[in-house]
C-alpha positions in Angstrom: 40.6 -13.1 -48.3 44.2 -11.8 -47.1 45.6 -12.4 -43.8 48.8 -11.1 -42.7 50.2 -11.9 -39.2 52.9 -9.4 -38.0 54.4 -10.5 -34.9 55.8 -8.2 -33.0 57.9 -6.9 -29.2 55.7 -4.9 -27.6 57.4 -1.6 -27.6 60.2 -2.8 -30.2 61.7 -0.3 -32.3 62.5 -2.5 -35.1 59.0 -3.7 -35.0 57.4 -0.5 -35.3 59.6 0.7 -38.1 59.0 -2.9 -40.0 54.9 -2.8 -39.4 54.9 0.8 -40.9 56.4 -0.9 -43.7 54.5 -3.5 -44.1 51.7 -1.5 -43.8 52.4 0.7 -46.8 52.8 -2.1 -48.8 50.0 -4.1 -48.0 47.2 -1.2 -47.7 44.6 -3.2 -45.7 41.4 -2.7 -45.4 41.1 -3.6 -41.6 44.3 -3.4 -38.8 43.5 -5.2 -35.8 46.3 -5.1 -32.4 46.2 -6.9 -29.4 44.1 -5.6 -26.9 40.9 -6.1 -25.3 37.8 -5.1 -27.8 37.0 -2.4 -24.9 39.5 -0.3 -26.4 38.8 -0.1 -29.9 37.5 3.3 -29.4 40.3 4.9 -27.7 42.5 3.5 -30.4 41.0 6.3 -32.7 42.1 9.0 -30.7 45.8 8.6 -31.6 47.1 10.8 -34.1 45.6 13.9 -31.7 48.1 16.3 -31.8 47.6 17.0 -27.7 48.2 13.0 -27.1 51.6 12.7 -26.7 53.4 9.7 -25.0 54.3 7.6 -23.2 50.9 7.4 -22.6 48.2 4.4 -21.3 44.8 3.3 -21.8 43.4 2.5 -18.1 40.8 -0.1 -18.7 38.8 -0.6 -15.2 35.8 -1.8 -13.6 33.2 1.2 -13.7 31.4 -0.3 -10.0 35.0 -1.2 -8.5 38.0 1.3 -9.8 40.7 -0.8 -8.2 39.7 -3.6 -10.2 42.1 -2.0 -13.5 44.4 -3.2 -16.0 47.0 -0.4 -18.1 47.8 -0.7 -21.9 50.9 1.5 -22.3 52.4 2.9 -25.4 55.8 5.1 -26.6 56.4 6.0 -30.0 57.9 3.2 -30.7 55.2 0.9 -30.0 54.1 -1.2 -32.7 50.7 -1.1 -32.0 50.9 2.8 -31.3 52.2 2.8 -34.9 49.4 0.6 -37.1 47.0 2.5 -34.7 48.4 6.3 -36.4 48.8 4.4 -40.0 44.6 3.0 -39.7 43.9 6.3 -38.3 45.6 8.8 -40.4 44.5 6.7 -43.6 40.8 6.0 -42.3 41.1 2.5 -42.0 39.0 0.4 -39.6 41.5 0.0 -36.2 40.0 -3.0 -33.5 41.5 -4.4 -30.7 41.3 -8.0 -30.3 42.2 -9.9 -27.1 40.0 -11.6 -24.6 37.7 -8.6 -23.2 38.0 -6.8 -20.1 35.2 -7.7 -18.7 35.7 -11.2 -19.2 39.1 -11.0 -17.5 37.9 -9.2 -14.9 34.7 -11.7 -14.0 37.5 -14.5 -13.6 39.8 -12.8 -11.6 36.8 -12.1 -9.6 35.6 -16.1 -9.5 38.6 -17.1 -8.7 38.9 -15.0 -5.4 35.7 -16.2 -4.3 36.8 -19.9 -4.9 40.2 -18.9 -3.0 37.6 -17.5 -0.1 35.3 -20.0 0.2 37.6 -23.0 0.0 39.1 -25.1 3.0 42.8 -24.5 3.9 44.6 -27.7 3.2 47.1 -27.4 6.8 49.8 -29.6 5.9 50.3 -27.7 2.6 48.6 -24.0 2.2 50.8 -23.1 -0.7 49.6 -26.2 -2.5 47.0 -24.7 -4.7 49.8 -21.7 -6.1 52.2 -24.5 -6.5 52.9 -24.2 -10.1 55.9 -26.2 -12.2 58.9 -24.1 -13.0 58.7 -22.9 -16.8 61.4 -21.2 -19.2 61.2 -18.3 -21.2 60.2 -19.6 -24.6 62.7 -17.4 -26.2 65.2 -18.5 -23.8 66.0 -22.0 -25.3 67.3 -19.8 -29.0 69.4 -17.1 -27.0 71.2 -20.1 -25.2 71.9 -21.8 -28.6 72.9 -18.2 -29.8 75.2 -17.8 -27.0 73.2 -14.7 -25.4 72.9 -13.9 -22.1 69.2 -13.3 -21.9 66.3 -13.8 -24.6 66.1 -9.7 -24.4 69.3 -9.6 -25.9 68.5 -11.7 -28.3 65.6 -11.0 -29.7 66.5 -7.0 -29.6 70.0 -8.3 -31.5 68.1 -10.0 -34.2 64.7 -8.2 -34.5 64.5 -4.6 -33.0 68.1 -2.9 -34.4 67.7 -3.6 -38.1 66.4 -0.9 -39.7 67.0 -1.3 -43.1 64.3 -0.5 -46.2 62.8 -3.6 -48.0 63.6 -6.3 -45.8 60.5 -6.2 -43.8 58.7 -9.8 -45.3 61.9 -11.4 -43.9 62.3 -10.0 -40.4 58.1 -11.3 -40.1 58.7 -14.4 -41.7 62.0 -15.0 -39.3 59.7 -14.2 -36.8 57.1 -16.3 -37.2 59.1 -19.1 -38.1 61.2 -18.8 -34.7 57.8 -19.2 -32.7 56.4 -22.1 -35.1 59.0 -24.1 -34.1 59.2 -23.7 -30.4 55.3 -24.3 -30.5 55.7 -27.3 -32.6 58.4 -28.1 -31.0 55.8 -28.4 -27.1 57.5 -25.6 -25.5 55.2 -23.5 -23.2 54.9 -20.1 -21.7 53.7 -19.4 -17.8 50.4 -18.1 -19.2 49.7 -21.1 -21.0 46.2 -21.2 -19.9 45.4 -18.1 -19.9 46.7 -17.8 -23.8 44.8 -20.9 -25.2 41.4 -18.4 -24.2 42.9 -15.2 -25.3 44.1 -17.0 -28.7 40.6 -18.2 -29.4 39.3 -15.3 -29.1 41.2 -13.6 -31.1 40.8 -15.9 -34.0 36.9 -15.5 -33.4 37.2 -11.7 -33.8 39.3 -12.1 -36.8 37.0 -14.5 -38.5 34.0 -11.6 -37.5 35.9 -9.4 -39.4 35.9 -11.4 -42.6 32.4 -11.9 -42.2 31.9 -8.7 -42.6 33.7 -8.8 -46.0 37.1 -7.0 -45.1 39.5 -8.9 -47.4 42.7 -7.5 -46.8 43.6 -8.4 -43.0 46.4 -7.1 -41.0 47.2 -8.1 -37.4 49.5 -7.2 -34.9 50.2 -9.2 -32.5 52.9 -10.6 -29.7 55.5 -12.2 -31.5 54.2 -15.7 -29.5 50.4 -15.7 -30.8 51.2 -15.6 -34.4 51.4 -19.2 -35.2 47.8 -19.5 -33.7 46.3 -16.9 -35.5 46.9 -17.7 -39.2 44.8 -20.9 -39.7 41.5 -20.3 -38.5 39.6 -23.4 -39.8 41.6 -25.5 -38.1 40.7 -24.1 -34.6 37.0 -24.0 -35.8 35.0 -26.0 -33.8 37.2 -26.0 -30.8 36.9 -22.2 -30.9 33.6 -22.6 -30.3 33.4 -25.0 -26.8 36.4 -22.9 -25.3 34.3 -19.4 -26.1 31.3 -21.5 -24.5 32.9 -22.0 -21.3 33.8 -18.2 -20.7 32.5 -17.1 -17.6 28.8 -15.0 -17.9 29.4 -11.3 -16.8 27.5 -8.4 -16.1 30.5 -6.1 -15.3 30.5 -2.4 -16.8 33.9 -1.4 -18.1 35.3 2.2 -18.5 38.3 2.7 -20.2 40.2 6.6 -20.4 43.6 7.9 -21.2 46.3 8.8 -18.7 50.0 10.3 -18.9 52.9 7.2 -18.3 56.3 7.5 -18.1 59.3 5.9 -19.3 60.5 4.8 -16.0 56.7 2.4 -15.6 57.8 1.3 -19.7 61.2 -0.2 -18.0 60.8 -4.0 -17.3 63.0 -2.7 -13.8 59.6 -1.1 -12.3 57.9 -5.1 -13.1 55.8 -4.3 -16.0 56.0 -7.4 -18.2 56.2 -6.4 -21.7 59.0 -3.8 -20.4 62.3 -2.8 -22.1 65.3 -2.8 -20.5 66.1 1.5 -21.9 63.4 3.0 -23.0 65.5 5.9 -23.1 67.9 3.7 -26.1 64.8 2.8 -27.9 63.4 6.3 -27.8 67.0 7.3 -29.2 66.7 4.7 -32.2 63.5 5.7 -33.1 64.0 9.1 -33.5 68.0 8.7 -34.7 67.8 8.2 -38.4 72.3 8.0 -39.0 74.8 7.8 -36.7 73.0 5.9 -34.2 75.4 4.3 -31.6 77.9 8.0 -32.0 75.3 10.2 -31.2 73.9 8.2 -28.1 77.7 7.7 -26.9 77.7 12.2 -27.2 74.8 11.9 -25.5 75.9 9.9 -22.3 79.4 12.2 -22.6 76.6 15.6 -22.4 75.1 13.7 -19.5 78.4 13.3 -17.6 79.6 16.7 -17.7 75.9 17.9 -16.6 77.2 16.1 -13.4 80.2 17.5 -13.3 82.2 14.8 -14.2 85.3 15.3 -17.4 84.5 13.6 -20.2 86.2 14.7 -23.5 85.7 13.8 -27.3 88.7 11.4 -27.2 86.6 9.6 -24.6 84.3 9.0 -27.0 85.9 8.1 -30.0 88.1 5.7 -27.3 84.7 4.4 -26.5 83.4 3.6 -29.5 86.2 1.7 -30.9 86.2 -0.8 -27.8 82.4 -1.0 -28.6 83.7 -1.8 -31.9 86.1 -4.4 -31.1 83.9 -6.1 -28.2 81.1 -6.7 -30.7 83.6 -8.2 -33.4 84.7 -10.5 -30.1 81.5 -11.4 -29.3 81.2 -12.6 -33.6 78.2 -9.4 -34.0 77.8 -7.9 -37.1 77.1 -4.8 -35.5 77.2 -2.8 -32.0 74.1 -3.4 -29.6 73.3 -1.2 -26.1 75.4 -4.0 -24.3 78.8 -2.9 -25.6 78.7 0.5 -25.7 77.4 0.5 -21.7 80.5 -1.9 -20.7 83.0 0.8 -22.6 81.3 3.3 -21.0 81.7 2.0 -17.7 85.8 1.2 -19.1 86.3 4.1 -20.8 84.4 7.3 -19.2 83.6 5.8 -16.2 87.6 4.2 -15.4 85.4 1.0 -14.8 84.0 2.9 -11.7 80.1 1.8 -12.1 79.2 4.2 -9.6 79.7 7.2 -12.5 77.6 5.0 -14.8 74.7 4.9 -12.3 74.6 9.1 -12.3 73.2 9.2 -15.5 71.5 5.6 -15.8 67.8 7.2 -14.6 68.5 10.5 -16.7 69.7 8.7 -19.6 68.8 5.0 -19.9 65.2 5.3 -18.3 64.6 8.9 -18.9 62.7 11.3 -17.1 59.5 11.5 -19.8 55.9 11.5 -18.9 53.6 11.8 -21.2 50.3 14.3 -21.8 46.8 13.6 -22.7 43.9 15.5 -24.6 42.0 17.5 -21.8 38.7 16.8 -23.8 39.3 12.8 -23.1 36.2 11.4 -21.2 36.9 11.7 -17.3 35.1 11.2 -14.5 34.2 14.8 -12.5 36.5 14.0 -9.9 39.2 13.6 -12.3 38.7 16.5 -14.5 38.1 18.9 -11.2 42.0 17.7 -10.1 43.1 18.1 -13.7 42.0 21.8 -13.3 43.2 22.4 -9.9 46.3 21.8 -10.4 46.4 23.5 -13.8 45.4 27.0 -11.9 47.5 26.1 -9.2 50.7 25.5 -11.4 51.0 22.3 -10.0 52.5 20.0 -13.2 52.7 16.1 -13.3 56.5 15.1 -13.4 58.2 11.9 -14.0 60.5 13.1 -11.4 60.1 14.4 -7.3 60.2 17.5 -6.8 59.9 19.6 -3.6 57.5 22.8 -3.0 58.6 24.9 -0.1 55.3 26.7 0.4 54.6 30.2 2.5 51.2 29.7 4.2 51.2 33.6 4.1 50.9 33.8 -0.1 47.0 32.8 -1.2 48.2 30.4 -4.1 50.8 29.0 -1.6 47.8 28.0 0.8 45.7 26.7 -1.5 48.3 24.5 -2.7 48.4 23.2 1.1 44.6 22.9 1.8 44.5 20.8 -1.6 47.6 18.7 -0.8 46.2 18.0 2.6 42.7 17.0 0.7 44.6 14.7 -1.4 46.1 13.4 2.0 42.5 12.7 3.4 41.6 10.9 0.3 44.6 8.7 0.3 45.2 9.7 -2.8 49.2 10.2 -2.3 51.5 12.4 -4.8 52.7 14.6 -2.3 54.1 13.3 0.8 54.7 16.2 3.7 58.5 16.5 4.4 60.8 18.7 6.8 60.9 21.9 6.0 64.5 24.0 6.1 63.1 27.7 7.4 61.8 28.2 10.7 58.1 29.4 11.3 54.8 27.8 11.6 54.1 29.1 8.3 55.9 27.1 6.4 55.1 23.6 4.8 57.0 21.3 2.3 55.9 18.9 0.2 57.4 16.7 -2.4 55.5 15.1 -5.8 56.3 11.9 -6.9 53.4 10.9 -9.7 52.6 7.9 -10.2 50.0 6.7 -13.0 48.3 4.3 -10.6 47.5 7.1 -8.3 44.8 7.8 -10.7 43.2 4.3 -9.6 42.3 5.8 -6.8 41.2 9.1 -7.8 38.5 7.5 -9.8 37.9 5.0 -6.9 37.1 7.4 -4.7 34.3 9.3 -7.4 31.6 7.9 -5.7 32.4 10.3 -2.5 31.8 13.2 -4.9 32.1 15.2 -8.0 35.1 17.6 -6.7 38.3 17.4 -4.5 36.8 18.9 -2.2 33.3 17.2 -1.5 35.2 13.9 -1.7 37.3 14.9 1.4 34.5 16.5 3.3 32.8 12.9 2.8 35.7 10.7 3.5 36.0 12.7 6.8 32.4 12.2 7.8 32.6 8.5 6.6 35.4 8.1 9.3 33.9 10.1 11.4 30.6 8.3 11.9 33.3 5.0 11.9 34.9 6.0 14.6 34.6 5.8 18.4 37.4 7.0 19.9 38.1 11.1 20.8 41.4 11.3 19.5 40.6 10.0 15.9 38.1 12.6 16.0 40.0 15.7 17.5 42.6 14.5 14.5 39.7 14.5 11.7 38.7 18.0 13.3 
């Protein structure tokens, strides 16, 4: 039986490209990705036309919402990738992590522990008290001179795109963690890994069982080492899957728009990229790469008004040039052209360089998902308000000035101010310009984890507007004071 371990950056564009190539070559007969097994099923949903990221899989616990854990992909995510290659050549796609539910028992054991034990008063912090680990990947971008293990690894692994060399970049890959596994060097999650690891190995072995024969996984680059010999973990497998917590807990999982701002590693996600907007630019950018990004950062600039002309970028990309021979790189990465941006365009003023840093670097991209994807009510009745009230989700804020006078106008204010009740907030009430007690202003700012708390509050009701009418009563009955109640009035 085949195994093939690709091990990957989660969102790297050179990974995706090399998996799809892999892929093509190989042919399996099974793809697996990390993830937990809960979301198998929602795996087979990309590839529809009306799914378009960035997009995430919201995996939560059906009896407590906030209780939720997000699996976010671009285009350029690997596993996004394997997951349209399985899919669009009907072959069996299964995620395989430690489940949900499993994770989610834990968390919730090890709250109660935290609860019920005593406070230790000459040291309360002693119990977080962990010891100070590295970045695995940080011990080879010191050797290679780099000034963080993202610039390495995107240097090395996720700007090569040429055809046939994708055995190579996976067997660099895998040798790169071997060695700093072999080698005793840990990650932060240590724990926390050993489990998901074994598990992993456990659903890969239940796939050969069932007589697949030709095996390919993707995986983060630092599990691969542990996934390709399965006999060897065997029996010790088996204790550490004995010792998982017993759970009972129901888990939902459902599609929801991201953005590319919540894909940076700036808004704390962990498996972030430092552009998403760059990485979306590779992907798509077949020849030319680095000429047509440095156009599109001079379009940017004059969008704001500020002069940049061609010579500016031909001047730019010849000190990208020359910094990346100084720095003994074979070819330009995202680092150079920035710093002769900010030289060049920018007269080394890096206020200029921030204008067009959201805009450009991050980009202002959310994504859209499949209206027929299983919701609860509540969801799909806010889904279809603001559908008939033209209300769009943005990856931007923007403002609605609304006359209390025009019908669609007030219904946009009566939901807003439901919303409000719910603590459910997108729109936040702001001054309003014009004169007249009329008027209202509000400003939208989505955010994906509002919808947390949209499907948190689903037990109030079945619509927007039974769930307010409930949460006011709730707080009514709560409260014992008359001017909480003149307010709820």
């Amino acid at each position: 039986m085949a195994l093939t371990i690709l091990g990957i950056r989660h969102h790297g564009v050179g990974s995706a490209s090399k998996v799809r190539e892999m892929l093509e070559k190989l042919n399996p007969d099974m793809i697996m990705v990390e993830g937990p097994p809960e979301i198998s099923q929602m795996l087979q949903t990309i590839g529809n036309k009306d799914l378009k990221p960035p997009v995430s899989i919201m995996v939560y616990n059906s009896d407590l919402p906030k209780q939720s854990v997000f699996y976010p992909f671009a285009q350029y995510s690997p596993e996004w990738v394997a997951a349209s290659f399985g899919n669009e050549k009907n072959i069996p796609v299964r995620a395989i992590d430690l489940p949900a539910a499993v994770s989610f028992q834990q968390s919730l054991n090890k709250e109660s522990v935290r609860e019920n034990a005593e406070i230790d008063i000459e040291n309360p912090f002693e119990e977080i008290d962990k010891p100070f680990l590295k970045d695995p990947l940080s011990y080879l971008s010191e050797i290679a001179g780099f000034q963080s293990s993202e610039a390495w690894w995107e240097y090395n692994f996720e700007r090569n795109f040429e055809i046939g060399h994708s055995e190579s970049h996976f067997e660099a890959v895998f040798t790169a963690m071997d060695i700093l596994r072999s080698e005793g060097v840990t990650s932060y999650f240590e724990e926390e890994n050993v489990l998901r690891e074994a598990f992993m190995r456990e659903l890969i072995r239940q796939a050969q069982n069932e007589m697949h024969e030709n095996i390919v996984v993707v995986c983060g680059a630092w599990h691969a080492p542990a996934l390709i010999d399965l006999d060897k973990y065997g029996k010790e497998d088996a204790k550490l899957l004995k010792s998982l917590p017993k759970t009972k807990i129901k888990v939902a999982t459902t599609w929801i728009p991201w953005t590319n701002s919540r894909l940076s590693m700036f808004s704390g996600y962990g498996a972030g990229v430092s552009s998403p907007g760059w990485y979306e630019h590779q992907w798509k950018t077949k020849l030319d790469i680095e000429i047509r990004w440095l156009t599109k950062v001079a379009q940017n600039f004059r969008k704001k008004q500020v002069d940049v002309s061609s010579a500016h970028i031909i001047e730019t990309f010849r000190l990208a040039e020359g910094l990346a021979v100084l720095r003994n790189k074979s070819s330009i990465t995202l680092e150079e052209m920035t710093e002769s941006v900010n030289a060049v365009m920018c007269m080394g003023d890096t206020i200029k360089l921030n204008l067009i840093r959201e805009d450009l670097f991050v980009g202002k991209k959310i994504g859209k998902v499949p209206s027929d994807i299983p919701k609860v009510p509540l969801q799909e009745d806010f889904e279809r308000i603001i559908k008939r009230l033209r209300l769009p989700l943005q990856a931007n804020s923007k403002q609605y000035d609304l006359d209390l006078r025009k019908d669609i106008d007030l219904e946009r204010s009566i939901f807003l101010h439901r919303l409000e009740i719910l603590g459910i907030i997108w729109a936040k009430r702001t001054y309003s310009r014009t004169k007249g007690t009329f008027k209202e202003s509000w400003v939208l700012n989505w955010n994906p984890e509002m919808m947390i708390h949209l499907i948190d509050k689903s037990i109030l009701g079945n619509t927007i507007e039974d769930a307010a009418s409930a949460e006011i009563l709730l707080k009514s009955v709560d409260s014992n004071r008359v001017s909480e109640l003149s307010k709820f009035v």
